[in-house]
C-alpha positions as semicolon CSV with decimal commas, in nm:
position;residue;x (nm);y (nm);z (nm)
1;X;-1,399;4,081;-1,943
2;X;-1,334;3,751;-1,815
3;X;-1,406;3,606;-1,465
4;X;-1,098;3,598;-1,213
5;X;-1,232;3,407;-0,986
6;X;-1,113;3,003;-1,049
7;X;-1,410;2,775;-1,154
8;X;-1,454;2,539;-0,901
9;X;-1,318;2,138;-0,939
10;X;-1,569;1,891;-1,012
11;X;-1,625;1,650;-0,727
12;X;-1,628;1,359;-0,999
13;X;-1,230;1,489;-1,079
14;X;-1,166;1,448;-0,695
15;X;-1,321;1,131;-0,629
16;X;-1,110;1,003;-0,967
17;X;-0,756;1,137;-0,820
18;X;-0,844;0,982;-0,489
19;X;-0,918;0,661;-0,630
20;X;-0,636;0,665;-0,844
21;X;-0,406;0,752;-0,539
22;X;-0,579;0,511;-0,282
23;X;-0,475;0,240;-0,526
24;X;-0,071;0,329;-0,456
25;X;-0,118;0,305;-0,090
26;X;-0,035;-0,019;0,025
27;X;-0,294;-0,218;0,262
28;X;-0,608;-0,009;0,146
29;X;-0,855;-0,155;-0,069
30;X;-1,118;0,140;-0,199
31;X;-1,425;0,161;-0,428
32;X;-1,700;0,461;-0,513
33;X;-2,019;0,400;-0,343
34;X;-2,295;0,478;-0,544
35;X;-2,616;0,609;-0,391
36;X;-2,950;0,709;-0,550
37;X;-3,261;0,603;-0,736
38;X;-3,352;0,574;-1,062
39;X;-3,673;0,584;-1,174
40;X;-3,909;0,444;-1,547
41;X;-4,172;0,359;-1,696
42;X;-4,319;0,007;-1,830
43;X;-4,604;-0,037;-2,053
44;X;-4,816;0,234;-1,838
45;X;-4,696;0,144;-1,486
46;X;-4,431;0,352;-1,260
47;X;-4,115;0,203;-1,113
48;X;-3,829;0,298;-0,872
49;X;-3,528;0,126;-0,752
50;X;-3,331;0,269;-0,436
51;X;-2,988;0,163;-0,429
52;X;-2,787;0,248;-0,115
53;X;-2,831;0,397;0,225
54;X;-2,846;0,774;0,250
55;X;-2,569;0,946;0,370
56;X;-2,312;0,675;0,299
57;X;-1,971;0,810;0,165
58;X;-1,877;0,828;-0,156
59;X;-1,604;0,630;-0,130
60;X;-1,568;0,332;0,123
61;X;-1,301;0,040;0,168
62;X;-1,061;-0,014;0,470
63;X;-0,725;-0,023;0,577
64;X;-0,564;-0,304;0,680
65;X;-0,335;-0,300;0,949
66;X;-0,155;-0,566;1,207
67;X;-0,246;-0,628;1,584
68;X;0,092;-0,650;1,781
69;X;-0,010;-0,850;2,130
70;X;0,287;-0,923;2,369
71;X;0,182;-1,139;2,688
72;X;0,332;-1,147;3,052
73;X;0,579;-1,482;2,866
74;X;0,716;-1,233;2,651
75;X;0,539;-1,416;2,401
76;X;0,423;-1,193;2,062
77;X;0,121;-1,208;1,864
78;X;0,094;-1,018;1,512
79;X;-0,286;-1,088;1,369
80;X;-0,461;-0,877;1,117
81;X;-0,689;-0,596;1,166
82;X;-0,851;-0,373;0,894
83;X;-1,027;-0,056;0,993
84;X;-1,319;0,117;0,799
85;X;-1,264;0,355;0,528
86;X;-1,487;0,642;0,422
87;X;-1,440;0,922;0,261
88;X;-1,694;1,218;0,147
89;X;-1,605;1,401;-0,148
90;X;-1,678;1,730;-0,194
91;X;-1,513;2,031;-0,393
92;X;-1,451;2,345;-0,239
93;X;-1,828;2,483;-0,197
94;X;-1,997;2,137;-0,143
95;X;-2,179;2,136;0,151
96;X;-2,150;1,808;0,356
97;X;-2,532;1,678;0,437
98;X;-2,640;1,595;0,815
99;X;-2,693;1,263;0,661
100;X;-2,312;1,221;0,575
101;X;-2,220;1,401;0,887
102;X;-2,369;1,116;1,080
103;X;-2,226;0,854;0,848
104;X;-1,872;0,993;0,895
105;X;-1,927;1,062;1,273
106;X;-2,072;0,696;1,352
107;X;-1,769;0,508;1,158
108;X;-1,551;0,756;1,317
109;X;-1,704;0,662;1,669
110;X;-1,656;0,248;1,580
111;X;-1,245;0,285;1,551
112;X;-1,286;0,377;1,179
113;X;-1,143;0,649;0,953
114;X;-1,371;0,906;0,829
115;X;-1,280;1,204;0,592
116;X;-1,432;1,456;0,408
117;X;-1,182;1,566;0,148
118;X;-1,213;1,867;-0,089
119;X;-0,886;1,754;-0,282
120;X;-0,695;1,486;-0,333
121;X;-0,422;1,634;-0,031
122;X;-0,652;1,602;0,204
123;X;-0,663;1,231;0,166
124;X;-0,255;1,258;0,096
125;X;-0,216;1,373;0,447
126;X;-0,437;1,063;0,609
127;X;-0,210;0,854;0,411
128;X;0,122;0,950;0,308
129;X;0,306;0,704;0,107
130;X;0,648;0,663;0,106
């Protein structure tokens, strides 16, 4: 008899939609952030390469936005501002790491935006377009 319960999304499905979407929204500029090691061999000796910091989101980028200033002359100022952008990935029974807790909690405490998004209307309702 077959299984009634729905087989989960693949995170690398979400982080493709979000990507995809991110790209319509005007003013944010978005990329996957790749994390990891990889590790060889060559002629008898052992390497490893590290590549990014642990805990950093999978996706990162920023937003950019304008600074409205108006002085005591009445006088206006518009200059550009951009916050931070990350965003955690995981499907519905990924488990978000102390690591990228921290990440997400220390951009959020700079003025940034930090998500963790399980589908692609999480990050929809962060940034409607339209």
């Amino acid at each position: 008899m077959p299984s009634l319960t729905a087989t989960p999304r693949k995170e690398s499905e979400i982080l493709r939609a979000i990507l995809g979407y991110l790209a319509l929204v005007p003013g944010v500029v978005a990329w996957r952030n790749n994390t990891g090691a990889m590790f060889g061999e060559y002629k008898a000796k052992k390497w490893a390469v590290r590549f990014g910091k642990k805990g950093v989101s999978d996706i990162i980028g920023w937003q950019s936005q304008q600074r409205v200033s108006v002085f005591t002359d009445a006088t206006t100022l518009v200059s550009p501002l951009a916050r931070f952008l990350a965003i955690e990935v995981k499907n519905e029974k990924g488990i978000v790491t102390p690591e990228q807790r921290a990440f997400l909690d220390h951009v959020e405490k700079a003025g940034g935006i930090a998500i963790v998004a399980r589908s692609l209307d999480d990050v929809r309702k962060a940034f409607p377009v339209g």
